[in-house]
C-alpha positions, 0 to 999 in steps of 0.5 A, a space after each residue: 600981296 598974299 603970301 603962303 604961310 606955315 601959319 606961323 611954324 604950324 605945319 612944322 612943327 606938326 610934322 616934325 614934333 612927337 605927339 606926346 608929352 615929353 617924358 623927361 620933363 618931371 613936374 618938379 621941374 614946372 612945379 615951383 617948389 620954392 613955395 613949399 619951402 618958404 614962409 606961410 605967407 608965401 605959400 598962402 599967396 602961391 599961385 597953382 593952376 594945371 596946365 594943358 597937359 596935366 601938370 600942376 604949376 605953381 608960382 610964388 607971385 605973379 610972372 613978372 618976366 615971361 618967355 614964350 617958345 610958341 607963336 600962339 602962346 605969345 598971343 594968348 599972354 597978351 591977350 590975357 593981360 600979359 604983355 606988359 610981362 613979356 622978355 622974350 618969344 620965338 619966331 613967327 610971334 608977331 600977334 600984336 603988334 608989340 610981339 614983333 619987337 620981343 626979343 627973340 630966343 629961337 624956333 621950333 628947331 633951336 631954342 637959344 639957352 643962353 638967351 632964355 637964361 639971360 632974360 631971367 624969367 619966371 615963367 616959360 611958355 611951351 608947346 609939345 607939338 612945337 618944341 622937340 622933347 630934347 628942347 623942352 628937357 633943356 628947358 626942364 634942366 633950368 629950373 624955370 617953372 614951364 606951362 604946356 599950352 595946348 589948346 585941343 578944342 574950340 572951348 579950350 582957349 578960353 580956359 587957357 586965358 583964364 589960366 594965364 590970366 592967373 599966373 600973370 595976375 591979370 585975370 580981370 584983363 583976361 576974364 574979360 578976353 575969355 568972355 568976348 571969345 565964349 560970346 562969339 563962338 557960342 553965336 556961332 554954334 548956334 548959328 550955324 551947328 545944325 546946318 546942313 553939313 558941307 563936305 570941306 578940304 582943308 588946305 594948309 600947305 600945296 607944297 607937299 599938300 597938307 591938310 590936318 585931321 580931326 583931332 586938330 582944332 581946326 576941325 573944330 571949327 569946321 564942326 562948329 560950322 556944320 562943315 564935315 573935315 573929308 580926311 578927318 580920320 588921317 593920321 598924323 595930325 597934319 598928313 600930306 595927302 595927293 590931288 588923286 585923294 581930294 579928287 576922290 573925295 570930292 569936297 564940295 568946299 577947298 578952304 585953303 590957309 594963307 597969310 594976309 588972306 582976309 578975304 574969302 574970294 582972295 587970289 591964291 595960286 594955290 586955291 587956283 591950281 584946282 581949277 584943272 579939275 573943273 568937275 571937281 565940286 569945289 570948283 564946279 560951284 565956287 567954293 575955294 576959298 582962302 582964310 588967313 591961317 592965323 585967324 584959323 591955325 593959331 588957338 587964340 582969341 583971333 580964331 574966333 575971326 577964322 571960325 566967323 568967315 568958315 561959317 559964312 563960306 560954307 553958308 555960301 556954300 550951302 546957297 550955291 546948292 540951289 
């Protein structure tokens, strides 16, 4: 069975978080200082790379002990190589397998500080839009070296396993994961680029009606389909929007998220509910359409699966022209 899904917290954490990098958080703070003022041969073997909002991270070694406090960046670590180095993650993290047995350390509304400090990390995980400023300067308050994950656009993801690959010291296990995802959207930009564009309304919520805006990587892969985001100039990030404003749009595709949707033609009573409006395009000609959010809402390497069935539900859309 289909359940509707905050694609792990998503939509929560969008609507609920700032939109900017917490002040409070000093570079000091991620910035492992011990190298610095240690022997040369610990500087010599230091670890810096820049994280996704601009701050430099150095490690003295390779993480040993990792934690995350976002779904996304818990994929991402395994992906790059880093599973064998993971203590702990936050709800919704459940991508691998191996994931859902991680001890847990809260969600995007509380963080458990006392956990995250007993599971004695070297490395922290975090996302800006999906833990609160005060969480994240509790975090900064520890000590612990934090790297903000970000990924804002399609290409970023593979930057962001190459970074990980290296704080971890895996970057074999991770160039490798970075090229396999390069490889695959570069097919499909390709592909599918220049198509001749589609009108798209990206549902990720009915209840209050949510879809995200142009800044969101989702748009990205609507971009990278030849798909044209209809509330892309919507602010916040993820705006509620009502029927009367998608039926003034009128897309001629409604992609709606929901966990376990692997296939387009998905039975979704969301998607359903459109059908009140026969004349709407999306409905005259077909194209509702489901995709798992996670394929599509999380910038990992499975967003390469997202962007692979948009591209071919939009080509439908394309054929249904005719």
């Amino acid at each position: 069975m289909l359940r509707r899904s905050f694609a792990g917290g998503l939509v929560a954490a969008l609507l609920a978080a700032p939109l900017t990098v917490p002040l409070a958080v000093p570079v000091a703070a991620s910035a492992a200082s011990v190298a610095s003022a240690s022997s040369p041969a610990a500087t010599r073997n230091a670890i810096t790379v820049i994280d996704d909002v601009g701050r430099t991270v150095t490690l003295p070694a390779p993480a040993r002990r990792v934690i995350s406090v976002a779904p996304h960046a818990t994929e991402l670590l395994y992906a790059a190589g880093g599973g064998a180095a993971m203590v702990g993650a936050v709800s919704y993290s459940d991508y691998p397998e191996a994931a859902r047995a991680l001890p847990r350390v809260g969600d995007n509304r509380s963080l458990d500080l006392e956990r995250i400090v007993a599971l004695k990390p070297d490395l922290i995980v975090v996302w800006r839009h999906g833990n609160a400023d005060r969480q994240t300067a509790q975090l900064a308050a520890l000590g612990i070296p934090l790297y903000f994950s970000e990924p804002k656009r399609l290409d970023d993801v593979a930057v962001s396993l190459d970074k990980l690959g290296r704080l971890l010291g895996t970057r074999e296990q991770a160039d490798r994961a970075a090229a396999d995802y390069r490889q695959r959207i570069a097919a499909l930009r390709a592909r599918y680029s220049a198509r001749p564009p589609v009108t798209v309304f990206l549902q990720i919520w009915d209840r209050p009606l949510t879809t995200l805006n142009g800044a969101q990587i989702v748009s990205d892969v609507l971009r990278l389909c030849g798909g044209r985001n209809v509330f892309a100039a919507l602010q916040p990030v993820a705006p509620t929007v009502s029927d009367e404003a998608v039926l003034a749009a009128d897309p001629e595709a409604i992609v709606a998220t929901a966990q376990g949707a692997t296939a387009s033609d998905a039975s979704l009573p969301s998607l359903e509910r459109w059908r009140r409006w026969p004349s709407l395009a999306a409905v005259a000609r077909g194209n509702l359409f489901a995709v798992d959010g996670d394929w599509l809402t999380r910038p990992t390497p499975r967003l390469a699966l997202g962007a692979e069935q948009v591209c071919r539900d939009l080509e439908t859309a394309r054929e249904r022209r005719r």
